[in-house]
C-alpha positions, 0 to 999 in steps of 0.5 A: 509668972504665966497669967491665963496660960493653959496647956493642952495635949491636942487642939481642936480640929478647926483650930489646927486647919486655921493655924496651918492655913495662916503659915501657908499664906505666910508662907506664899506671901513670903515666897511669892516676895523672894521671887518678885525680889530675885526676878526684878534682881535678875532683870536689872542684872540683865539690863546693867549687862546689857547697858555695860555691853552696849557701853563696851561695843560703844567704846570699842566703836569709838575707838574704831572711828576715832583710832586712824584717819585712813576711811579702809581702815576706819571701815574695817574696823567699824565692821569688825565690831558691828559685825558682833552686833549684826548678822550684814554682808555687804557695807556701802558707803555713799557720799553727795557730791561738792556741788550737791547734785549727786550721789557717789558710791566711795567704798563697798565693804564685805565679800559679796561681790566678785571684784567686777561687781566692785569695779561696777558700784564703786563710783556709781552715781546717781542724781538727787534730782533725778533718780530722788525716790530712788531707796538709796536717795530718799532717805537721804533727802528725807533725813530718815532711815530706811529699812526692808526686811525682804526686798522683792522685785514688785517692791523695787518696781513700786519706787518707780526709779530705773536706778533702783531696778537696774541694780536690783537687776544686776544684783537681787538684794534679799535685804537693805537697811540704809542710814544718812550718815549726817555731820552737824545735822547736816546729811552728806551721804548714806551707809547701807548694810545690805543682804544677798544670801539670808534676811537682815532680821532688825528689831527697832531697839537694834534699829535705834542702837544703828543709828547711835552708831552710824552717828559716830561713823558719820564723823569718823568718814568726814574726819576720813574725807578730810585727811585724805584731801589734806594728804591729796593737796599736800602731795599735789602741792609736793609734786607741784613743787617738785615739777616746778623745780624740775621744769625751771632746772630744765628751762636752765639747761635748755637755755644755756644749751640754747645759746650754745645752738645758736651761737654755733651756726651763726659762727659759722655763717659769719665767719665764712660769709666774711671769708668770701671777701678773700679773693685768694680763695679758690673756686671749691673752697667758695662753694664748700664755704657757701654750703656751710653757711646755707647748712647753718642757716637751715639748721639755725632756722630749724632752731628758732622754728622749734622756739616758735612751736613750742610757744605756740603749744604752750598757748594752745594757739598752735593749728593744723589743717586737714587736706589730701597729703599724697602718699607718692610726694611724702616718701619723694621727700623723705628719701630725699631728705635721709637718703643724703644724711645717711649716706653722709654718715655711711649708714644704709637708708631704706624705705619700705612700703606694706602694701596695700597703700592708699595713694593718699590720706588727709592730714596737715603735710607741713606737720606730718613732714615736722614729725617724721624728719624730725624722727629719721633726724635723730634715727641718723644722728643717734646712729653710728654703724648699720641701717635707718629703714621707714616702714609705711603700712595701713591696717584696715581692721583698725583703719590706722596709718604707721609710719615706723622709724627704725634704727641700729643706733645706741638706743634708750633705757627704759627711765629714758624712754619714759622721759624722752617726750618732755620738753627740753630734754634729751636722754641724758644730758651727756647726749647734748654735749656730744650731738647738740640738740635743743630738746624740743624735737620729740615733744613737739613732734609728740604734741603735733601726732596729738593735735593730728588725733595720731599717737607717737611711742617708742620701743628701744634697747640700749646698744640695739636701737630704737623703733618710733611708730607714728600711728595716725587714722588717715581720713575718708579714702573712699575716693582714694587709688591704692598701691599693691606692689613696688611695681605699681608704686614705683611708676607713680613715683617717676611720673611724678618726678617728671611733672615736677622738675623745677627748671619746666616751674614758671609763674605767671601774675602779679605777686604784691611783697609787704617786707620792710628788711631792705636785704629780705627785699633784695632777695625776693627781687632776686628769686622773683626774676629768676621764676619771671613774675612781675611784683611789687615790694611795699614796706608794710600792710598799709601800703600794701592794702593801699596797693591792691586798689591799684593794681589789678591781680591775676591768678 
């Protein structure tokens, strides 16, 4: 049933307009909603992407800082990613120092430089009290992040910090964002992403993002920092260990083979020495007896002479003097003092002089003549068949004085070398047992070359030789005469043979002896007679300071 209904074929105009524009709102109404909805669908898409990359870049930066403890592969993994996030060339990575005074460029990350520009920032230091506005030290001390899209060089001047224009200077950034890198809200250093070819171009929502990170770096770099410490004190520790094991095994060995030296000669000392109460001994067997023991005594002396150094430099209490060492007397004493030897062991001997030679040079003579007879010592007994030759030459370009001990002997490998200036050691200890030693001579002579602000190396070939160079800067020799030929050399050489002949030496005085050995006494009283001084002996210093008040000295 249909009540008021009716039906018509057309309807009038204005009927048709108001109909028709009713649907047309309807219709823009409904659209303008489906587009409002599809926009804002659209945009929360976008933002979930958005937030869902930020959480995947996020995660896998959580994994680059937290996968290993190694800071260079902690770093290349941090840039790995961040580098998908922003267009940087060069990472810096600085750190304040312990004591808080400065601040250090550890690493440099990136191929921007050439590897002298790394060796150049890497390790660069700058004061935070000083150089405080520098861009690199404000930020840090301000706890703010810094950031410049276009760096120039008026904006560099404006700091007012050298620091900042010097590497400016060196290297013009085109831009510089820079971050503390801060651990429990404490700053201990920054990181820096700088430009040298385009423009960092960094929005502030990217600029936050950055620092969401650098938060995470700053931990991943103090866990890093802590590792490596761990790693450097256990190794230091290992290394402790081991040198301390080494060195006790060592002072083992030296001490037995210690006892054996010095057992050796007093053996012979006292053996002959009560071999000249026999009086059925013949005159040559009396003087061959008493050259032994004179022999043992010096070597015995020599021993406990090297035991006294090598105390010393271990207290640092050892001293040297610096006075004119003639040139003439030191060659006198060393071809007296090899010549001999060598010739013993039918080995040639040659001192060979490059001239020009300054007739003297300042240094310690007592040490100088240590070094190289301990050297041409060894030159001797390391050497069976062919030659030990010094060579003395002066290098004016470097101002350095070589003394060069040269033999023919059984030479040392390379590990040998490395190990022969260590203390209580020879090459190997089969060198001991078959030509004794106590291992102290080259480390003692390598202390003094030290102390005399000289240099002791060695080159050698097993089975050919070995060549140690004593290199020493020989002091003022402005006031030095100089030897240009053997000629030249050999005339001063016998001049001063003839002024030092020991039977023309005679004293004159009165010497003042403090000795309480009651044999020592008898000795002195013995050689003083003979050089014609008058003396006296007291027993200790006391007396002796007690004496001298007494006696009137000349000199």
């Amino acid at each position: 049933l249909i009540v008021g209904a009716e039906y018509r074929e057309t309807l009038p105009l204005i009927a048709n307009i108001i109909t028709s524009v009713g649907l047309l709102g309807f219709g823009s109404t409904l659209g303008y909603a489906v587009v409002k909805i599809n926009t804002n669908l659209i945009k929360a898409q976008k933002k979930l992407s958005e937030q869902a990359l930020q959480m995947q870049e996020t995660s896998e930066l959580a994994y680059a800082v937290n996968a290993h403890l190694d800071l260079d592969t902690v770093m290349n993994r941090v840039i790995e990613t961040l580098k998908r996030m922003f267009s940087f060339e060069q990472v810096y990575i600085t750190l304040i120092d312990s004591e808080g005074q400065k601040l250090v460029v550890v690493k440099s990350y990136g191929e921007s430089l050439s590897p002298q520009e790394h060796a150049l920032y890497e390790g660069y230091e700058l004061s935070l009290d000083h150089d405080q506005k520098s861009i690199f030290v404000a930020p840090l001390l301000q706890n703010q992040p810094f950031y410049q899209k276009r760096v120039t060089p008026e904006l560099v001047a404006q700091t007012g910090c050298s620091v900042d224009q010097q590497l400016y200077k060196t290297k013009p950034s085109k831009s510089i964002l820079y971050l503390p890198l801060t651990v429990e809200e404490k700053v201990i250093g920054g990181i820096g992403f700088i430009n040298y070819q385009t423009p960092l171009g960094i929005e502030q929502s990217e600029l936050d993002k950055i620092s969401h990170y650098v938060v995470q770096i700053s931990t991943a770099i103090r866990n890093s920092l802590l590792f490596e410490e761990l790693q450097q004190t256990r190794d230091s520790a290992l290394i402790a260990q081991q040198a301390a094991e080494s060195s006790e095994a060592a002072k083992s060995h030296f001490l037995a083979n210690m006892s054996h030296e010095i057992r050796t000669p007093m053996t012979a000392i006292i053996g002959y020495s009560e071999s000249l109460r026999d009086d059925d001994i013949s005159i040559d067997e009396k003087r061959h007896f008493i050259e032994t023991i004179i022999r043992n005594g010096k070597h015995l002396l020599t021993i406990i002479n090297d035991i006294l150094d090598l105390s010393k430099i271990e207290a640092n209490k050892l001293e040297v003097i610096e006075v004119p060492v003639p040139m003439v007397s030191l060659i006198q004493d060393l071809k007296a003092h090899i010549s001999l030897k060598a010739q013993e062991k039918g080995l040639s001997f040659d001192m060979s002089p490059i001239f020009p030679l300054p007739s003297y040079f300042i240094s310690d003579p007592t040490r100088i003549k240590q070094i190289l007879f301990n050297l041409a010592n060894n030159a001797v007994k390391f050497t069976q068949n062919g030659s030990i030759n010094i060579l003395i030459r002066y290098e004016e370009e470097s101002d350095t004085l070589y003394f060069e001990i040269k033999d023919t002997g059984i030479g040392l490998t390379p590990e040998q070398q490395k190990r022969v200036f260590e203390p209580f050691i020879q090459a190997d200890n089969s060198m001991t047992r078959k030509y004794g030693g106590t291992g102290l001579g080259l480390y003692i002579s390598k202390q003094l070359a030290g102390l005399l602000n000289g240099e002791l190396y060695v080159d050698s070939q097993p089975g050919l030789g070995s060549e140690f160079v004593l290199a020493l800067h020989p002091g003022n020799l402005s006031d030095a005469e100089w030897f240009n030929s053997h000629a030249n050399l050999a005339s001063e050489m016998k001049a001063a043979e003839l002024s030092t002949a020991f039977d023309e030496i005679k004293l004159n005085g009165h010497v003042l002896i403090a000795e309480d050995n009651l044999e020592n006494q008898a000795l002195l009283t013995h050689i003083l007679n003979i050089m014609g001084v008058n003396f006296t002996i007291v027993n200790n210093g006391v007396e002796a300071l007690e004496t001298i008040t007494l006696i009137a000295y000349s000199r």
